[in-house]
N, C-alpha and C positions, 0 to 999 in steps of 0.2 A: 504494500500500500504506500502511493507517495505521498511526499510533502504536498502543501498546497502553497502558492507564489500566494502572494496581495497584488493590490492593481488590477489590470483590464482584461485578466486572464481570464477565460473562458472555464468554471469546473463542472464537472458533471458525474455527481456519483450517483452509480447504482446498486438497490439490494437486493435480494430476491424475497419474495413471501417462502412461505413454507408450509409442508404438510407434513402433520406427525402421521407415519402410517401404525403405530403401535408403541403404548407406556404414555399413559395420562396422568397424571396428578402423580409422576414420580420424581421428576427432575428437584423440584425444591424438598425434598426427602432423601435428596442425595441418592435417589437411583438411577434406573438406567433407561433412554430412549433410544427412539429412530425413527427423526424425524426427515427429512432430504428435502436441500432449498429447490423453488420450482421456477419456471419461466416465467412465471409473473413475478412483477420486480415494482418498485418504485424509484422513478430519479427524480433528484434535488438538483436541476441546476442554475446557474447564477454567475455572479462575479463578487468579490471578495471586497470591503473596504468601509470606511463609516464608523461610525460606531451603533447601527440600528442593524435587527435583521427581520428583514420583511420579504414576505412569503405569499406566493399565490397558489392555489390551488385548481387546477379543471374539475377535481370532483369533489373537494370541502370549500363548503358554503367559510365565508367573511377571509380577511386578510389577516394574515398574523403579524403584527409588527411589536420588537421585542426590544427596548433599548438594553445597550450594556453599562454595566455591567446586568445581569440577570439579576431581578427582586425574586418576585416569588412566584416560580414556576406554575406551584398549583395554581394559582389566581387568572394565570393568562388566558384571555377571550380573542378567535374561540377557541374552541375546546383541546380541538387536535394541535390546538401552538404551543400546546403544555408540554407534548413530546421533543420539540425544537427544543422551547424553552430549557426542561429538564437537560439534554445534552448540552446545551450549551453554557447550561452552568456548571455542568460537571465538570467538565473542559475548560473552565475558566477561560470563555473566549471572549477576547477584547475588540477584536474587529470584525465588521459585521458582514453582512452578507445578504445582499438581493439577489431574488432568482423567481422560482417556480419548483411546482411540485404535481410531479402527472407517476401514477398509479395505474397499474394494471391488475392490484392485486386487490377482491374484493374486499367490500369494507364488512366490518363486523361478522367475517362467514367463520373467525379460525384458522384463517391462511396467514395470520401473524404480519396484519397493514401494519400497527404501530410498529412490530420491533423492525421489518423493513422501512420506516418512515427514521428511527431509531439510528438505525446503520450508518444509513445514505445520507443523513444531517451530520453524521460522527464524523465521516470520511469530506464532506463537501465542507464544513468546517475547518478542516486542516489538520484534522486527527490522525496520528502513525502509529504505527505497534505490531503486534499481530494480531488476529483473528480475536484470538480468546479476551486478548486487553480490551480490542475493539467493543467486544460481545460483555465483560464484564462492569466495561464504562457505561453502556446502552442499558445497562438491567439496575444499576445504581440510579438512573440518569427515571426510568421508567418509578422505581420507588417512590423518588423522591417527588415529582412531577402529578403523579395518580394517587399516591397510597394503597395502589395494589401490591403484594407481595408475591411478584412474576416472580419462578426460576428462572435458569439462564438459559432452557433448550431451546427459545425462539432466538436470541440475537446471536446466538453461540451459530446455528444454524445456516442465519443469514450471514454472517460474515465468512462463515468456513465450509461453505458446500462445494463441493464437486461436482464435477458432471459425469452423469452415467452410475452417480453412486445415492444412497442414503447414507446416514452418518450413527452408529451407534455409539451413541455418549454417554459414557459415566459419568454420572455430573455431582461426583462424591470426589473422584479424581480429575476431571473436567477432560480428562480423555478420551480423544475422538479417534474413532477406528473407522474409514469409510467402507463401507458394504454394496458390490457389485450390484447394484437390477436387473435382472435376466430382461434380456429383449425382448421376451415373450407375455412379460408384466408389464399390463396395462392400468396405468394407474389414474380413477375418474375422480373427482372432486362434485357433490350434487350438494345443491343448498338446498337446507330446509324450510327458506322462506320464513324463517325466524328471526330477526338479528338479536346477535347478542351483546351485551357489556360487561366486562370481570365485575366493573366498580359498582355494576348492580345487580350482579348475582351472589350466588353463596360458596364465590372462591376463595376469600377469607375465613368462612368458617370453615370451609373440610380441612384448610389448614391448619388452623387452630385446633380442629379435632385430632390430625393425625402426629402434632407437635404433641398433645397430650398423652399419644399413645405411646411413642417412644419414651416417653418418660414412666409407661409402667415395664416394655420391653424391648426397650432398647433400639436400635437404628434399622429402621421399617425394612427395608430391602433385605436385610440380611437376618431379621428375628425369627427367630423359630413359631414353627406354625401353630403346635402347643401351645407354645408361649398367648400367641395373639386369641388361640380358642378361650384361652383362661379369662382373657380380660372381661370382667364382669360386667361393665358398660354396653349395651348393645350397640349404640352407633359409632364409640372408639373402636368396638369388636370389629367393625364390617370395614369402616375405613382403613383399617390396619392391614387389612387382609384381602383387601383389594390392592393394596399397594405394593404387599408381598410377593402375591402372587400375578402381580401386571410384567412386576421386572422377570419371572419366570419365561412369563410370554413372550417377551420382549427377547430375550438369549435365544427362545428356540425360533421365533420371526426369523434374526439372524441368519441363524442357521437354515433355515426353509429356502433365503433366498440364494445362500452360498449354494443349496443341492438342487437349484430351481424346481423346490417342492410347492407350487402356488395352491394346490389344496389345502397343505399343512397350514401355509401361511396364512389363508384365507380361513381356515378354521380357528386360528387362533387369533385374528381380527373381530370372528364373532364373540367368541370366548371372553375378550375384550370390553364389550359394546356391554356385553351380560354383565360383569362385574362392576363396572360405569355406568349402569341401570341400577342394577340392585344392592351391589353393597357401597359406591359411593353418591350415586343417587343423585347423578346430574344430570342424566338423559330428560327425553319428556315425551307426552305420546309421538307428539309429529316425528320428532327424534326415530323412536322406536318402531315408529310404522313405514317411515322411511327406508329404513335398515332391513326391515323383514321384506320390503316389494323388490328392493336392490339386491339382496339374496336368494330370489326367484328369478332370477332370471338366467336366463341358459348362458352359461360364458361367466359366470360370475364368482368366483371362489369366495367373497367374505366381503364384509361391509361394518363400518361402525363408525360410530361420531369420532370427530375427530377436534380438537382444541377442548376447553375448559370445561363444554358442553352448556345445558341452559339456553340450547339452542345454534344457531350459525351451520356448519356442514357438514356432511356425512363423506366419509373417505370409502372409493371400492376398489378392490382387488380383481381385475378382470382378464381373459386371454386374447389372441386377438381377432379382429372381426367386432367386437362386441361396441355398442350405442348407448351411452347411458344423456336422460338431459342434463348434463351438466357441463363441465371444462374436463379435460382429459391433460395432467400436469404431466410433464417431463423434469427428470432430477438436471437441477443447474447448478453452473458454478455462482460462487460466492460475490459478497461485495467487490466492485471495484470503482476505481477512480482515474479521471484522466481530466488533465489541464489543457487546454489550447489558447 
């Protein structure tokens, strides 16, 4: 990732969104996903100088204009200039930045707009490092800006994808291992025609519940299964053990696509959806009716929501030939940036 010049220099950075094809609600529990950035991206471009940063949008309603230093990120109107805002105070940037901001990647579906709106402000700001620095400035930058408590699998994703691969991350040790897609894996993305908001769902409290849980046994991924039957709580019991057992899923996904096993992996996609239904209970009917018609259909090995849930979109597992209504995502590479 390069430096960014000041003056009349032309930058343009881009991120990509992302889709987790399996491991929900593990990455801030220090487990394990596999998510792979997709061709839908958002660029930030502009030119560099000022001390204001002002921002347009093609598809967010009002103009962001941010002076520097940054006050207080939560406060800025409107909404989505929170996510500028928040990076650019984490970054303590002093010079500012006009441009624009054009998206491909749907808003509120779980294809992770913010943490690619996230990225692409990090890198067009004048941000270096690597990936990970990238990716842990942007999940600081998001806290602080929202008061959501994101993991890192969405910016970690966006700045460090591959092409032709998914990324399976320990996000205990932030170790990223990319994983081959078989050619024959056709990966669709269908919206539920729901949109969703973390800040106004109940993603703070499953985390507050499964933060509770490791404190009766200890660090969810890796607690023994006993252990989490014992807990006498019934909804610390389920959250615990959804979590336990996603990163299960998640190791053997892996594996399914190393042996391009796409039943296996589509069977343990649904297996998935089941556990994010029932034991952490953020599915919803459309959700779950969705997932069961996408599962009928011939060509289809598995299906399940995909991001926080509470609605946004349903991720499928397909071979090829197959039509689903939605977007059909290709794994892409990572952020970049380029000056002219």
């Amino acid at each position: 990732m390069s430096a960014i010049r000041s003056g009349t220099a032309r930058v343009t950075a881009v991120a990509p969104g992302r889709v987790n094809l399996i491991g929900e609600h593990t990455d801030y529990m220090g487990g394990l996903v596999l998510p792979m950035a997709v061709h839908l991206s958002t660029t930030v471009t502009g030119t560099r100088g000022g001390r204001v940063i002002e921002l347009r949008s093609a598809q967010l309603d009002g103009v962001v204009r941010i002076p520097l230093p940054v006050g207080d990120a939560a406060a800025v109107d409107p909404a989505w200039g929170r996510y500028v805002a928040g990076v650019a105070a984490e970054l303590g940037t002093s010079t500012g930045f006009s441009g624009t901001v054009d998206s491909t990647v749907p808003l509120g579906s779980g294809l992770s707009s913010s943490a690619a709106l996230e990225v692409a402000t990090a890198l067009a700001l004048g941000m270096t490092g690597t990936p990970l620095e990238v990716a842990l400035a942007c999940q600081r930058a998001e806290h602080a800006a929202t008061g959501v408590p994101c993991g890192i699998m969405d910016q970690l994703c966006s700045a460090a994808g591959v092409e032709g691969h998914a990324l399976l991350i320990d996000c205990a040790t932030l170790d990223v291992t990319p994983v081959p897609v078989p050619d024959d894996a056709h990966i669709w993305v269908v919206d539920s025609g729901r949109p969703r908001r973390l800040v106004e769902s109940g993603y703070a409290a499953r985390r507050a519940a499964c933060e509770a849980a490791v404190d009766l046994v200890g660090p969810l991924p890796y607690a023994d299964m006993a252990d989490i039957e014992d807990i006498a709580d019934p909804v610390l019991r389920s959250r615990a053990r959804h979590v336990r057992t996603e990163c299960d899923r998640v190791r053997g996904f892996a594996a399914a696509l190393h042996a391009d096993d796409l039943v296996r992996a589509g069977q343990l996609m649904v297996a998935s959806h089941t556990s994010l239904r029932d034991d952490f209970e953020v599915s919803t009917p459309v959700l779950d009716a969705l997932v069961e018609e996408l599962c009928s259909v011939t060509g289809v090995h598995g299906a399940r929501l995909t991001g926080a849930g509470f609605g946004g979109c349903v991720v499928a597992l397909a071979g090829p030939g197959v039509e689903l209504p939605g977007w059909e995502v290709r794994p892409a590479a990572g952020a970049s940036v380029t000056v002219t």
